[in-house]
BAVEXLUM-813605 format. One record per residue (C-alpha): x, y, z; residue in one letter. Coordinates in pm, whole numbers, plus 50000, padded with zeros to 5 digits. Each point is the difference from the previous one (the first is absolute). Last residue first. Example, Ala and Ser with C-alpha at 12.3 -4.5 7.8 and 13.67 -1.06 7.14 Angstrom:
// BAVEXLUM-813605
+-------+-------+-------+----+
!     u !     v !     w ! aa !
+-------+-------+-------+----+
! 51367 ! 49894 ! 50714 !  S !
! 49863 ! 49656 ! 50066 !  A !
+-------+-------+-------+----+
//
This chain:
// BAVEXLUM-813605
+-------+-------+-------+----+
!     u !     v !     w ! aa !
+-------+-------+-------+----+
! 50739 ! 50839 ! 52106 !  X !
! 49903 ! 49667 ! 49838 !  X !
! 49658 ! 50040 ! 49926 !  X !
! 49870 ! 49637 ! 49869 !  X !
! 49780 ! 49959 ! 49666 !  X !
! 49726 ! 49850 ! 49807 !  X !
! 49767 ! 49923 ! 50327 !  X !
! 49987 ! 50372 ! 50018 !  X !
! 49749 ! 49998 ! 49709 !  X !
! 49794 ! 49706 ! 50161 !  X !
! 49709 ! 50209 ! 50161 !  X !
! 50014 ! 50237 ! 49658 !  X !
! 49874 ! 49686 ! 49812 !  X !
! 50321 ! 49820 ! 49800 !  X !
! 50039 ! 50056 ! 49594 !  X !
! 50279 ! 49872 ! 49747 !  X !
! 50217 ! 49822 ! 50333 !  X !
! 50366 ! 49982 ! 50121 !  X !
! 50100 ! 49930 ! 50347 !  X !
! 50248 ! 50056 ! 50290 !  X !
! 50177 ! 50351 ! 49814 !  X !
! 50189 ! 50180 ! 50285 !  X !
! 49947 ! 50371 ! 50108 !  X !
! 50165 ! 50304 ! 50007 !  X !
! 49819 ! 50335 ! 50094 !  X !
! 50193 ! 50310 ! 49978 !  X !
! 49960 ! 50317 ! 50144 !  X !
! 49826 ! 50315 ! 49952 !  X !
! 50040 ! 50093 ! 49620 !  X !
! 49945 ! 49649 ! 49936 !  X !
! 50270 ! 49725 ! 49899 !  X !
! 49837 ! 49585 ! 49938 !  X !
! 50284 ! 49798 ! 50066 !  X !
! 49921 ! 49594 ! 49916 !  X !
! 50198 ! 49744 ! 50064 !  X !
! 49873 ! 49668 ! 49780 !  X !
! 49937 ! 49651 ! 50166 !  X !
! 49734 ! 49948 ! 49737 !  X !
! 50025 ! 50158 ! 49694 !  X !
! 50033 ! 50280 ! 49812 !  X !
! 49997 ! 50098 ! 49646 !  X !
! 50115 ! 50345 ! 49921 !  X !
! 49756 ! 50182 ! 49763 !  X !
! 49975 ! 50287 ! 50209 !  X !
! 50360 ! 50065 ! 49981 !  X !
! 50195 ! 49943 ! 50300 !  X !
! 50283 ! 50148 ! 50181 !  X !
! 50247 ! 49743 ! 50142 !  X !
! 50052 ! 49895 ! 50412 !  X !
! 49799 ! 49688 ! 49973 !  X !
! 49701 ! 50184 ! 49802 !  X !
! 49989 ! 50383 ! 50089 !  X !
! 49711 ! 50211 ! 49872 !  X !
! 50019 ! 50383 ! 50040 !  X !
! 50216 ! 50049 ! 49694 !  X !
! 49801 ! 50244 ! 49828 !  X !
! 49847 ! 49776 ! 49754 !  X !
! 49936 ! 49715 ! 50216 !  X !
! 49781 ! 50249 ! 50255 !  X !
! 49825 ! 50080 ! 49633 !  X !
! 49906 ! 49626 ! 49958 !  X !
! 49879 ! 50020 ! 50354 !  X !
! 49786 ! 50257 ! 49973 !  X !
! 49867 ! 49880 ! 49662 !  X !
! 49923 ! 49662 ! 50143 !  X !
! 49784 ! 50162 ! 50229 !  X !
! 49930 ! 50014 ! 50402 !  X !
! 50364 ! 49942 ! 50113 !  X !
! 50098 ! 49692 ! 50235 !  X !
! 49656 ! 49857 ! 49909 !  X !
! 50149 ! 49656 ! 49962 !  X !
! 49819 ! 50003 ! 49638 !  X !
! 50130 ! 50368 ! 49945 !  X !
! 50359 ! 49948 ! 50150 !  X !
! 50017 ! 49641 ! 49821 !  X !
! 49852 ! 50129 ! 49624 !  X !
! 50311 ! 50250 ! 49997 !  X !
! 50214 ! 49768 ! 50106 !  X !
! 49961 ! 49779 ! 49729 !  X !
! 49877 ! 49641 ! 50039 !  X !
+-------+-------+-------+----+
//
């Protein structure tokens, strides 16, 4: 899956656009490189996600098209 798709499915970021344009700017980190929104992930993968406020960086558990917004988090594990 890309990692544009994962932050919207996981609800990470609210739309695919969003996070394609965090991608763009270099806001997306993937096991300590810069990522393109068409980087494939999968499981296992580091994940840095760089806001103007902080960072969030999280590991990638599971992979799935579409999960219900009770099983979004389910996706993922915050590491710091």
């Amino acid at each position: 899956m890309r990692i544009d798709k994962f932050l919207k499915v996981s609800r990470i970021l609210k739309r695919r656009t969003l996070a394609q344009q965090a991608c763009e700017k270099g806001k997306v980190i993937i096991n300590g490189r810069e990522a393109k929104p068409a980087k494939q992930i999968k499981a296992g993968d580091e994940v840095e996600l760089q806001f103007t406020g902080g960072a969030v960086k999280f590991r990638i558990l599971n992979i799935k098209e579409t999960v219900k917004k009770d099983e979004a988090s389910s996706l993922y594990e915050i590491i710091e």
